[in-house]
C-alpha positions as CSV (number, residue, x, y, z in Angstrom):
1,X,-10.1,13.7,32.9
2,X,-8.7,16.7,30.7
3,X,-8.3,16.5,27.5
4,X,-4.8,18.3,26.1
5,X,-4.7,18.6,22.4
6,X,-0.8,18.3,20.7
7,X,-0.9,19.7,17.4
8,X,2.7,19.1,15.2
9,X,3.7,21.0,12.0
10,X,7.4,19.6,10.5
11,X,8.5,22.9,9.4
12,X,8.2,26.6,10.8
13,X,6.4,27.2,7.3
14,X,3.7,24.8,7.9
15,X,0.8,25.6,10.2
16,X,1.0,23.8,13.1
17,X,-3.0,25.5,13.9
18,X,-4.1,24.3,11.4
19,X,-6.0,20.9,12.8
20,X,-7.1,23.2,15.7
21,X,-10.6,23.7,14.5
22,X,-11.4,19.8,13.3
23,X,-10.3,18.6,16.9
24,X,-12.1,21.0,18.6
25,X,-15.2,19.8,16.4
26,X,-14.6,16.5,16.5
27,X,-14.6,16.5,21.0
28,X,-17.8,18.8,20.8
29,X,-19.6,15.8,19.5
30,X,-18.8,13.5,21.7
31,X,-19.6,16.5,24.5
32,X,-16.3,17.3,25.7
33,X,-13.9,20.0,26.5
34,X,-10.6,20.3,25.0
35,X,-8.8,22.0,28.1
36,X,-5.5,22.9,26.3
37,X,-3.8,22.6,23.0
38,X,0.5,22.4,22.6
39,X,1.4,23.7,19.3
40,X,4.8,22.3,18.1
41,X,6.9,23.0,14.7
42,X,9.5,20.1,15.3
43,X,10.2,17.1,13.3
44,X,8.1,14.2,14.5
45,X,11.3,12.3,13.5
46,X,13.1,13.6,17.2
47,X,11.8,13.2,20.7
48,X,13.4,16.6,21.7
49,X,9.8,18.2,21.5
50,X,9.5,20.9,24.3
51,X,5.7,21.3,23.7
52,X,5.6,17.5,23.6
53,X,7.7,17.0,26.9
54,X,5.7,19.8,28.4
55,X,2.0,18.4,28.2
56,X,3.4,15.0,29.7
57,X,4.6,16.7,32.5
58,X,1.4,18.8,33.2
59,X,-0.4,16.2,32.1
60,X,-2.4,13.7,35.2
61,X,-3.3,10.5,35.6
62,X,-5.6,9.2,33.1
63,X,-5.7,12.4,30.7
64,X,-6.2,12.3,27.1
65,X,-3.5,13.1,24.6
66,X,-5.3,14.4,21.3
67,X,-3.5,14.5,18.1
68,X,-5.2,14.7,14.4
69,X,-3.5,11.4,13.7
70,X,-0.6,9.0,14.9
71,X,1.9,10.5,12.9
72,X,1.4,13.9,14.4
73,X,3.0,12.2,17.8
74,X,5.5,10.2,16.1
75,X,7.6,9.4,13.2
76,X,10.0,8.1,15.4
77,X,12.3,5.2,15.4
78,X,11.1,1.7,17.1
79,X,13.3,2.8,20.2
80,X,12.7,6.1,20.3
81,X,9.2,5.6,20.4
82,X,9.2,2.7,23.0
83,X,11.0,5.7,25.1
84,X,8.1,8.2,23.9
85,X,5.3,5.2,24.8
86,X,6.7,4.3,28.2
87,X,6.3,8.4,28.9
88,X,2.8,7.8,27.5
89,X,2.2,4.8,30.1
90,X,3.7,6.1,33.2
91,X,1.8,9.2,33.2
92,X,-1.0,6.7,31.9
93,X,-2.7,8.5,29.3
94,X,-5.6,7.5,26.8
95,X,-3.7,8.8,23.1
96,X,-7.0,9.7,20.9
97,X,-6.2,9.9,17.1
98,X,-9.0,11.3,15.0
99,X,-8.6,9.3,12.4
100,X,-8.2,6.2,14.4
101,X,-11.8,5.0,15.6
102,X,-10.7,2.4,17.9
103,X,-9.4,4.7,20.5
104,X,-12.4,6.9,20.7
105,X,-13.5,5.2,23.1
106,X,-11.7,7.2,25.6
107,X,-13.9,9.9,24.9
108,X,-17.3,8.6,25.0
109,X,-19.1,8.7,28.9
110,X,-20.5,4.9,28.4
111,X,-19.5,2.3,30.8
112,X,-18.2,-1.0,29.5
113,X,-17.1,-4.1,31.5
114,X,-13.5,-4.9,32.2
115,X,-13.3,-7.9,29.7
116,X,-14.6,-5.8,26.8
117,X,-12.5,-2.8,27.7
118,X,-9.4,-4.8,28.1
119,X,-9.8,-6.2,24.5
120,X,-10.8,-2.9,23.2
121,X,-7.4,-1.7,24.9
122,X,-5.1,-4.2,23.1
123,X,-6.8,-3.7,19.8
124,X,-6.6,-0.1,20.5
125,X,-2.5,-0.5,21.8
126,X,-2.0,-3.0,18.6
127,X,-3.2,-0.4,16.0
128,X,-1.4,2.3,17.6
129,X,1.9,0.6,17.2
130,X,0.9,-0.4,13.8
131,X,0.9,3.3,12.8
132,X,3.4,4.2,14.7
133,X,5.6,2.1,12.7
134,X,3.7,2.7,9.4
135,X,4.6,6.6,10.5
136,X,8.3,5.9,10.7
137,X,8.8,3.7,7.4
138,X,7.2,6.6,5.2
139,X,9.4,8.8,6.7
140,X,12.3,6.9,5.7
141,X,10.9,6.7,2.2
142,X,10.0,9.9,1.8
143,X,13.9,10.7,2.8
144,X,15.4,7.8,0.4
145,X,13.4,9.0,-2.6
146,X,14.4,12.6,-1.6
147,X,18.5,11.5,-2.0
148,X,17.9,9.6,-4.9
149,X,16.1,12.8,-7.1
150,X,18.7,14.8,-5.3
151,X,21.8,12.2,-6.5
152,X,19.9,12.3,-9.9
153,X,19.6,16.2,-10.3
154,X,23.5,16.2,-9.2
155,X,24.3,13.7,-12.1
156,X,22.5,15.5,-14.6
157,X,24.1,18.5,-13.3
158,X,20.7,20.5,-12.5
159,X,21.3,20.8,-8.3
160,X,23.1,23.1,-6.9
161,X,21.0,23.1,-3.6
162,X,19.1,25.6,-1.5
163,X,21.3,29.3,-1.4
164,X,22.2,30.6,2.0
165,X,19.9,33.4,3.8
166,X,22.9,35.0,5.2
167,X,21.2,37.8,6.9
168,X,19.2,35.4,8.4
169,X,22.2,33.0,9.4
170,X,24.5,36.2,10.4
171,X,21.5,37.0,13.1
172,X,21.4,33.2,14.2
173,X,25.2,33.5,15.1
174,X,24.6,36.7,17.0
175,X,21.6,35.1,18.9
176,X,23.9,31.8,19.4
177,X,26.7,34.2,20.9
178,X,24.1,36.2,23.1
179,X,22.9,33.0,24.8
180,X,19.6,32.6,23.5
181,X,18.2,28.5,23.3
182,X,17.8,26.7,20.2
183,X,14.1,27.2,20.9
184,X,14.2,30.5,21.1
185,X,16.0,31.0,18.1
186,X,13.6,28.7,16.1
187,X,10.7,30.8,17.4
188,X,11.7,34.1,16.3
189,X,13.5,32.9,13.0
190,X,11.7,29.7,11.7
191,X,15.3,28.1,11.0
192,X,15.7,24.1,12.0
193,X,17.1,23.1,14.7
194,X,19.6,21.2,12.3
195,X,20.4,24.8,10.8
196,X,20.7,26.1,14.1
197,X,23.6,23.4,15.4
198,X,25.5,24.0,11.6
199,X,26.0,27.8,12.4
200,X,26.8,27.0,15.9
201,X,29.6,24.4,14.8
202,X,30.7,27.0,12.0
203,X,31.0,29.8,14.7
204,X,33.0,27.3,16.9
205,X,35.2,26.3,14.4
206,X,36.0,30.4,13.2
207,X,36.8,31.1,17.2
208,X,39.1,27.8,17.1
């Protein structure tokens, strides 16, 4: 069993580090190894993840996904994250939230019998899908109160939103037309991927 650790910031400002050192404390006392981390600055609101995608597939049978809390693997829609879960399930992995004691388990070296360990499962399964949904509804929130200071702001007449970087934007376009992925760009600029596909649509539309 190896233990890969998936570690999620939303933005490219946030430290997607940053729970490194808490995991890493929290597997040393229950005497284990984490044997790789997968940092990731993407929205937990999209399952186009490539550090995501790429610990499932080096990922084996019965490995433990590791994440600070449920929300730091999803804040996905119900189907998306049936899609995200059957990954989970067909590569089965044991997901291990630090905040959720119930799948702990996973980690400890104890031996339990198959009627107590197929209950713990469920419970563990239940809770799991409990946050998962708890995860996407304050995302929603968290969006609808966002539009509703923003329509306020606009009917006072006090928004005028975020200004351009056009320097930055200008060198997105040139990376766009030079081939370079989305990922790429995101790496060496920090811009969203949502950025990213509005100044590829604006170049497209200037060629047309």
């Amino acid at each position: 069993m190896f233990i890969r650790a998936y570690l999620r910031a939303s933005t490219a400002k946030q430290d997607a580090t940053r729970a490194k050192e808490s995991l890493t404390s929290f597997v040393a006392n229950k005497n284990q190894k984490i044997a790789s981390y997968y940092f990731e600055n993407e929205s937990g609101r999209t399952l186009q993840r490539p550090e995501l995608m790429k610990l499932l597939e080096e990922a084996n049978e019965g490995d433990v996904l590791l994440v600070e809390s449920i929300d730091r693997l999803t804040r996905l829609t119900r189907d998306d994250w049936m899609r995200l879960k059957l990954l989970i399930q067909q590569k089965e992995l044991q997901v291990v939230a630090q905040d959720l004691p119930t799948s702990h388990k996973a980690l400890e070296l104890e031996e339990t019998d198959d009627v107590t360990r197929g209950i713990l499962d469920a419970v563990n399964a239940m809770l799991i899908d409990i946050l998962a949904t708890m995860a996407c509804k304050d995302y929603e929130l968290r969006r609808e109160r966002s539009a509703q200071g923003i329509a306020k702001a606009r009917a006072a007449g006090a928004y005028r939103g975020r200004p351009e970087n056009v320097d930055r934007n200008n060198g997105i376009a040139k990376m766009l037309n030079n081939g370079m992925t989305y990922t790429e760009i995101q790496n060496a600029t920090g811009a969203s991927r949502a950025t990213i596909a509005k100044i590829r649509a604006r170049e497209s539309h200037a060629v047309a």
